[in-house]
Biopython code that builds the backbone (N, CA, C, O; Angstrom):
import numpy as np
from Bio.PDB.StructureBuilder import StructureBuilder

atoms = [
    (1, "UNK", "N", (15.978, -5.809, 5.004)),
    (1, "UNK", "CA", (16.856, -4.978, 4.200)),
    (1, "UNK", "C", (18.223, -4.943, 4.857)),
    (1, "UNK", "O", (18.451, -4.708, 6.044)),
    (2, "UNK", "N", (19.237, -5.259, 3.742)),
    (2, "UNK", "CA", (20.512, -5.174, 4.968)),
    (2, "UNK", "C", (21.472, -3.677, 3.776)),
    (2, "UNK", "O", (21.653, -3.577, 2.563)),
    (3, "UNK", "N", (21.897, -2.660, 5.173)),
    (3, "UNK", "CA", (22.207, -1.605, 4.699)),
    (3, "UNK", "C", (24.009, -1.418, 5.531)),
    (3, "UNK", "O", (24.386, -1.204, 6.683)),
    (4, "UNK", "N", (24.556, -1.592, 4.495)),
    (4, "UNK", "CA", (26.066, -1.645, 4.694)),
    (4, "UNK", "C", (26.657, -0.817, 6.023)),
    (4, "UNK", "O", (25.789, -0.101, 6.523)),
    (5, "UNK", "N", (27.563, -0.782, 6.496)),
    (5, "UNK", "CA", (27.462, 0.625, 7.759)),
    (5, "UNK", "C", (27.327, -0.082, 8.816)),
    (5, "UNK", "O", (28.242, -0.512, 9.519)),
    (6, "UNK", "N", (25.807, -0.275, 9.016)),
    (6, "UNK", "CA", (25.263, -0.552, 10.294)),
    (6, "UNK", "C", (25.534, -1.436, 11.468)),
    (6, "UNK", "O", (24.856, -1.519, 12.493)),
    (7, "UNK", "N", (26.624, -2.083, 11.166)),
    (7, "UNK", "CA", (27.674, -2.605, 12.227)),
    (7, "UNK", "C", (28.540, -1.875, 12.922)),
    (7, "UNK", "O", (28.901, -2.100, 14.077)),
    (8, "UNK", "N", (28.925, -0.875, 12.130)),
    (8, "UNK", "CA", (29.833, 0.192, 12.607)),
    (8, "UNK", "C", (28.683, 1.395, 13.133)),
    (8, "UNK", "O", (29.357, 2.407, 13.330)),
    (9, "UNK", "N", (27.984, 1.537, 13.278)),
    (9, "UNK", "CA", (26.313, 2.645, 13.453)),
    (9, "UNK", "C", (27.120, 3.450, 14.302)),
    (9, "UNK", "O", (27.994, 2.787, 14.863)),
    (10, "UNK", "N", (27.116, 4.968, 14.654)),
    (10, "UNK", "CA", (27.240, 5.299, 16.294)),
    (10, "UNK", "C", (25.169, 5.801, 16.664)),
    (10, "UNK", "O", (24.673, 6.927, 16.614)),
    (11, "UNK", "N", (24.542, 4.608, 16.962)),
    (11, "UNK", "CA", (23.178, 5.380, 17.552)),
    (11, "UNK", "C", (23.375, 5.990, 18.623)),
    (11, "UNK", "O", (24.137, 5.817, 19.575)),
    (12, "UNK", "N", (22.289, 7.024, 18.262)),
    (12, "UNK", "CA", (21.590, 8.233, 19.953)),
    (12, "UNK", "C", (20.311, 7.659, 20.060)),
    (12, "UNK", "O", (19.557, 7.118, 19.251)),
    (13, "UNK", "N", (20.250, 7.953, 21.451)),
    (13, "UNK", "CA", (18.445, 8.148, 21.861)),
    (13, "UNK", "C", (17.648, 9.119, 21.340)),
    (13, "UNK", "O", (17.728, 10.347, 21.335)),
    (14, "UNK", "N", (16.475, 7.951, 20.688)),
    (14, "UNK", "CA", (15.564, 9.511, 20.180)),
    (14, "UNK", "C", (15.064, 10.508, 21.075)),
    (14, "UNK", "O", (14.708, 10.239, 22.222)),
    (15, "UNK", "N", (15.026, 11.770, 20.527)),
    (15, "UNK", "CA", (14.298, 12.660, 21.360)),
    (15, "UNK", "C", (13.202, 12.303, 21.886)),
    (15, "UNK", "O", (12.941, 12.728, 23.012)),
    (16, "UNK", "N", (12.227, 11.379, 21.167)),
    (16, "UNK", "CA", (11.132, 10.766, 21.315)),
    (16, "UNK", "C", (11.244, 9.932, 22.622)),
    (16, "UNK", "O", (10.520, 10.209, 23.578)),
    (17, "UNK", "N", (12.045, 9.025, 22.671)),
    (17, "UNK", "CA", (11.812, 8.412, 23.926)),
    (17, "UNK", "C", (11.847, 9.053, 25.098)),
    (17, "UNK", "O", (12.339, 10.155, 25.343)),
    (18, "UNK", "N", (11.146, 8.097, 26.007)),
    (18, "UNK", "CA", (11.049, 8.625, 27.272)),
    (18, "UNK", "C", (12.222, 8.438, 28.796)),
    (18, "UNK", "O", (13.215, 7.712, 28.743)),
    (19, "UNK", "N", (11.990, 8.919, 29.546)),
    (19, "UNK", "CA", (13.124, 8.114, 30.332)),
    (19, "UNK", "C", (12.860, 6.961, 30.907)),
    (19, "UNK", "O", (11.761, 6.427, 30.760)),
    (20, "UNK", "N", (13.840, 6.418, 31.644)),
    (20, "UNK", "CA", (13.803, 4.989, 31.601)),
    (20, "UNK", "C", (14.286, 3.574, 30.931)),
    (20, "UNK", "O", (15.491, 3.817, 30.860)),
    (21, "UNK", "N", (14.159, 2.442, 30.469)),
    (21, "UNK", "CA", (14.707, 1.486, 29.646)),
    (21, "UNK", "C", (13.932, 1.610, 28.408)),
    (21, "UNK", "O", (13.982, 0.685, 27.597)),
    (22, "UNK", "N", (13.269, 2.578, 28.189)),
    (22, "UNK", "CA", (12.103, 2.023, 27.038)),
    (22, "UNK", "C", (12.788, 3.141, 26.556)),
    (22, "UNK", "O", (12.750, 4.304, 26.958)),
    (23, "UNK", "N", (13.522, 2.554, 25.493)),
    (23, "UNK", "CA", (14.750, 3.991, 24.307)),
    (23, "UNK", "C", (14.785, 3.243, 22.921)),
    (23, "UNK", "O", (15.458, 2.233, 22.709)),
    (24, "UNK", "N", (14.086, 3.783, 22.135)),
    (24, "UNK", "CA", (14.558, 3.956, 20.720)),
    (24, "UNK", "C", (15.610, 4.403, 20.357)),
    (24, "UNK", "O", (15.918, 5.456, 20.914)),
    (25, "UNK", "N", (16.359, 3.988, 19.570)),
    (25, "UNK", "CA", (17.473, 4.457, 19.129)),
    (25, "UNK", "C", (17.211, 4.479, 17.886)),
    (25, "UNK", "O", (16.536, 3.675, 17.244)),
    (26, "UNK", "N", (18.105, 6.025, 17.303)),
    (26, "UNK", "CA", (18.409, 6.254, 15.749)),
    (26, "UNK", "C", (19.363, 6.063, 15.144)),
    (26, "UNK", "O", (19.806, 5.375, 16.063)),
    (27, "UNK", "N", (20.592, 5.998, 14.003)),
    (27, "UNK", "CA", (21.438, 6.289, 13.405)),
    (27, "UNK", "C", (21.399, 7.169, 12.547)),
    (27, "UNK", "O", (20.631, 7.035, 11.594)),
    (28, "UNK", "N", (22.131, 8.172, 12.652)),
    (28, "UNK", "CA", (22.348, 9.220, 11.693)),
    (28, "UNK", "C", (23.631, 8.900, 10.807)),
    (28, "UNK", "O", (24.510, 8.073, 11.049)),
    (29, "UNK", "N", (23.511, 9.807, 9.665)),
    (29, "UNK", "CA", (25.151, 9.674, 8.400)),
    (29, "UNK", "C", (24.597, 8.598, 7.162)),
    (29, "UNK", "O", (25.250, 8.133, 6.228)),
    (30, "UNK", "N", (23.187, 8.387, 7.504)),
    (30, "UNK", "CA", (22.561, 7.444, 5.985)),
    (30, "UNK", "C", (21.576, 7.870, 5.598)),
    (30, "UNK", "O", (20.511, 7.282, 5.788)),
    (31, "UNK", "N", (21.689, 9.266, 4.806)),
    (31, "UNK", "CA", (21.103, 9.881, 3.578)),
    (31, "UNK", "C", (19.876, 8.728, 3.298)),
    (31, "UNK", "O", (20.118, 7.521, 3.301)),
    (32, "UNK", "N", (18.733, 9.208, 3.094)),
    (32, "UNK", "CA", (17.351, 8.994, 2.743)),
    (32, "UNK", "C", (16.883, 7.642, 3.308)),
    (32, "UNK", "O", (16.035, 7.082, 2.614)),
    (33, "UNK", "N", (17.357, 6.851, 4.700)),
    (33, "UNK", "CA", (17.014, 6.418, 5.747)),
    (33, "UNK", "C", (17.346, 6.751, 6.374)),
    (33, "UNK", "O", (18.227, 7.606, 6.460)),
    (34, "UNK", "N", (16.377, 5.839, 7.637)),
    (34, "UNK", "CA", (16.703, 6.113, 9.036)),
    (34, "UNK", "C", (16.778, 4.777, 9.688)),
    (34, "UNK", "O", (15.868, 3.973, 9.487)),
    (35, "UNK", "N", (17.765, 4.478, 10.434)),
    (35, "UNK", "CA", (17.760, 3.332, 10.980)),
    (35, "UNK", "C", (17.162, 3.135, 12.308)),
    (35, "UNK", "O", (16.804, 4.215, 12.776)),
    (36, "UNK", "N", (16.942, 2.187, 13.037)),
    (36, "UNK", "CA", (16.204, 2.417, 14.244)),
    (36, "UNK", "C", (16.445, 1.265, 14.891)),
    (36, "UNK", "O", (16.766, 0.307, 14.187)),
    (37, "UNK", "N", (16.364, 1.097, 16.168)),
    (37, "UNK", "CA", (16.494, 0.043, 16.810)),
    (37, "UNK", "C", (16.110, 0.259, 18.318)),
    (37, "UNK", "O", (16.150, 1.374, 18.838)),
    (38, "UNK", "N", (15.679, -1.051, 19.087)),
    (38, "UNK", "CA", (15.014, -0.805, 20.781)),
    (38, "UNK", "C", (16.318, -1.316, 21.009)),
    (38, "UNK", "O", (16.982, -2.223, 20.507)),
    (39, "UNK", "N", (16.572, -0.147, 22.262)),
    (39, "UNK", "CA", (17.966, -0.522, 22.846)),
    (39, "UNK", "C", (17.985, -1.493, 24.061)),
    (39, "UNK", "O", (18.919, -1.601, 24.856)),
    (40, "UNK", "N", (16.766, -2.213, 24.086)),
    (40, "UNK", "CA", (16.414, -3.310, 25.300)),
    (40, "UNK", "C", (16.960, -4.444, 24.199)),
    (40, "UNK", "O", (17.687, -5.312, 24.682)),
    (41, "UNK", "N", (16.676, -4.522, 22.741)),
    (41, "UNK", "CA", (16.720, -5.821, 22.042)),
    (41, "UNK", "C", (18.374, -5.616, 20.672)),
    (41, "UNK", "O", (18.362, -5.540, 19.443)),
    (42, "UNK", "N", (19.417, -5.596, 21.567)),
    (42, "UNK", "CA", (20.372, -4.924, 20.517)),
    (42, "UNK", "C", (20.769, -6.477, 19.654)),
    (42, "UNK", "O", (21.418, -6.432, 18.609)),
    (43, "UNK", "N", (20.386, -7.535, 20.123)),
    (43, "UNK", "CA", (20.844, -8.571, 18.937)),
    (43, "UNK", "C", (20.314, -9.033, 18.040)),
    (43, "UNK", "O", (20.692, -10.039, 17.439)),
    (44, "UNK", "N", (18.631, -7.887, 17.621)),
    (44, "UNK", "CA", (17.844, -7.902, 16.761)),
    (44, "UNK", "C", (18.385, -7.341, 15.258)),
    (44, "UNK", "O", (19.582, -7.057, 15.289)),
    (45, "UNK", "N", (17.948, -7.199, 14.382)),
    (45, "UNK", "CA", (18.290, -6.502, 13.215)),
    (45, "UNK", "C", (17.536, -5.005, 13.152)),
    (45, "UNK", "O", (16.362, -4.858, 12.813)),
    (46, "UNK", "N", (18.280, -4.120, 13.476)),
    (46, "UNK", "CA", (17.469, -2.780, 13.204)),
    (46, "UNK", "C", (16.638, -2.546, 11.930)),
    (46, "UNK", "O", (16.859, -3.122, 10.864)),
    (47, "UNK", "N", (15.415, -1.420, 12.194)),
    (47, "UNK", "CA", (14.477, -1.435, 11.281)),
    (47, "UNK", "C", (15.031, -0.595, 10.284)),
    (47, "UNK", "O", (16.215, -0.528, 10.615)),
    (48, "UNK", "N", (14.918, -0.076, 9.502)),
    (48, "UNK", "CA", (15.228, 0.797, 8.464)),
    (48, "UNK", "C", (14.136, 1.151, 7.382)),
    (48, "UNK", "O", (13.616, 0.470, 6.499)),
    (49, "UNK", "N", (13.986, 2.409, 7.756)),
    (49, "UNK", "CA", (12.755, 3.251, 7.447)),
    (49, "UNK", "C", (13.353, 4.316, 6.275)),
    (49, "UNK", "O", (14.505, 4.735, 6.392)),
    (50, "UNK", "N", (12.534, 4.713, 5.183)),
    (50, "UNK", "CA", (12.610, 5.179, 4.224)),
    (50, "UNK", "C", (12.225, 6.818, 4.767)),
    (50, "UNK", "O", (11.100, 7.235, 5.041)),
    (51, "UNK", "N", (13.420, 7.520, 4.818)),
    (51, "UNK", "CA", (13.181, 8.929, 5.663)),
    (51, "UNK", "C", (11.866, 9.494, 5.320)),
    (51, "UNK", "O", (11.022, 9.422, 6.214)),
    (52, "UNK", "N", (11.555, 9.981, 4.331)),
    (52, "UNK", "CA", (10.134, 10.184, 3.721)),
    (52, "UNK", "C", (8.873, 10.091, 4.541)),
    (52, "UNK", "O", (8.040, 10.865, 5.011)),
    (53, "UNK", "N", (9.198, 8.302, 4.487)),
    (53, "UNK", "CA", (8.193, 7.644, 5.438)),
    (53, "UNK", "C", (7.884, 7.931, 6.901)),
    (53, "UNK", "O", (6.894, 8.300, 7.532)),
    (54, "UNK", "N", (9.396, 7.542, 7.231)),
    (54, "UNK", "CA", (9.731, 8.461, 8.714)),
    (54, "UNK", "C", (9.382, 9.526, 9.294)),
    (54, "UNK", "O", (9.536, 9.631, 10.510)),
    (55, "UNK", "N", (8.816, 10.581, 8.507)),
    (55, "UNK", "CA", (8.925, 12.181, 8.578)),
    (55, "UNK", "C", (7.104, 12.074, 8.596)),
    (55, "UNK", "O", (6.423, 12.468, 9.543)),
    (56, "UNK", "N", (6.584, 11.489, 7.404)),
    (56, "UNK", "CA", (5.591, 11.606, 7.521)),
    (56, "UNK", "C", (4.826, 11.167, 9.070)),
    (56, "UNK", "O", (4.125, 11.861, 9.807)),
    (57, "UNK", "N", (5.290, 9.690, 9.215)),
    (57, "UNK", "CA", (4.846, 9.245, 10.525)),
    (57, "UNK", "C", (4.861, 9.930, 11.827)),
    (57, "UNK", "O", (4.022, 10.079, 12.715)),
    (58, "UNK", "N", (6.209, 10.337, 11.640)),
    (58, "UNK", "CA", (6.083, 11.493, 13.088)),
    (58, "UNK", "C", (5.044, 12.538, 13.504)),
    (58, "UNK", "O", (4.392, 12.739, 14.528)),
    (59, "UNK", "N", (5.206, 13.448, 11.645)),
    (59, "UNK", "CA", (4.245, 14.161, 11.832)),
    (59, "UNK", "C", (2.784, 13.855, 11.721)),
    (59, "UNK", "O", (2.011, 14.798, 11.556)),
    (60, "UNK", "N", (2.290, 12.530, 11.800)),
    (60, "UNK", "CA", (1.269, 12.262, 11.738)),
    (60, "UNK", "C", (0.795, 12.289, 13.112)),
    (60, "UNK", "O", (-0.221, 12.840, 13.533)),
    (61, "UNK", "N", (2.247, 11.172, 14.189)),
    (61, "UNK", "CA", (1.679, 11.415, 15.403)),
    (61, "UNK", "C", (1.646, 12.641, 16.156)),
    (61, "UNK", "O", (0.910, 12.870, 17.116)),
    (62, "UNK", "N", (2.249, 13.184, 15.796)),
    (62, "UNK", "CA", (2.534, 14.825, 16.457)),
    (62, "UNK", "C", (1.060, 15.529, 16.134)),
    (62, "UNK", "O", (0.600, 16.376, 16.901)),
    (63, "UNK", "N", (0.290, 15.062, 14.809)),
    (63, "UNK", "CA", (-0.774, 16.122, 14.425)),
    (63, "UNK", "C", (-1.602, 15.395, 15.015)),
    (63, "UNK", "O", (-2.670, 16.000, 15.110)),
    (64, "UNK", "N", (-1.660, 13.856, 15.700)),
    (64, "UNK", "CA", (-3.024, 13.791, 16.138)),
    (64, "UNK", "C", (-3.931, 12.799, 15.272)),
    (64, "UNK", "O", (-5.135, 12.690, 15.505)),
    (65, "UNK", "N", (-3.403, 12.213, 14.444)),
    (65, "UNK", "CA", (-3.847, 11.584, 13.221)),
    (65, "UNK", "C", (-3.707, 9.558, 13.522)),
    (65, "UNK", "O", (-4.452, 8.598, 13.325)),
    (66, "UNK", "N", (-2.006, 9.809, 14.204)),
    (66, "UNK", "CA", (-2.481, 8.442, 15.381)),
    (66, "UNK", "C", (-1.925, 8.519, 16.387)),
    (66, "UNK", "O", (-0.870, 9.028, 16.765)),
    (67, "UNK", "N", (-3.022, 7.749, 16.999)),
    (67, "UNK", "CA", (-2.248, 7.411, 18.772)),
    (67, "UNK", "C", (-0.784, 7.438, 18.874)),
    (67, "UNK", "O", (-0.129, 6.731, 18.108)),
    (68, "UNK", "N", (-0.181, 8.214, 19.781)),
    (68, "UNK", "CA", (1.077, 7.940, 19.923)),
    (68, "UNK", "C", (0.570, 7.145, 21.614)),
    (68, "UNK", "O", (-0.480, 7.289, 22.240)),
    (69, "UNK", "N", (2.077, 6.125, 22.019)),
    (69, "UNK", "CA", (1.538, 4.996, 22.538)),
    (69, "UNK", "C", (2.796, 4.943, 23.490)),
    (69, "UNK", "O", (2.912, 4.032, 24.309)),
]
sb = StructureBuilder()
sb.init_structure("model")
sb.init_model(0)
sb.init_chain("A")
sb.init_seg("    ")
for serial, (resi, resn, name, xyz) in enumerate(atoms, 1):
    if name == "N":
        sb.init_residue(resn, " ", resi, " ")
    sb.init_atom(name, np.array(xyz, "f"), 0.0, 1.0, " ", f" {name:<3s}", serial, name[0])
structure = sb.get_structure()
């Protein structure tokens, strides 16, 4: 999926990650996604997740429903 913007992105570290090199990154300012990207692999194409989807997943791992890893 290619989503206009995302050259210009400003990403943060998710809260989610841990410390160390192993950092997810988000982009915020794009209404009903979420963009995402590993900040070890920045000349990849970030993922882009359907917020919805996003929200559910979290709270899936948060409830216990899957392994968080």
């Amino acid at each position: 999926m290619s989503t206009p913007g995302l050259e210009t992105a400003t990403w943060r570290k998710s809260s989610y990650s841990g410390q160390g090199g192993n950092c997810l990154e988000v982009a915020d300012g794009f209404p009903g996604i979420l963009p995402v990207r590993d900040s070890k692999a920045l000349d990849r194409v970030p993922l882009v997740f359907d917020a919805d989807a996003w929200s559910w997943f979290v709270g899936a791992v948060k409830g216990g429903a899957l392994p968080a890893v």
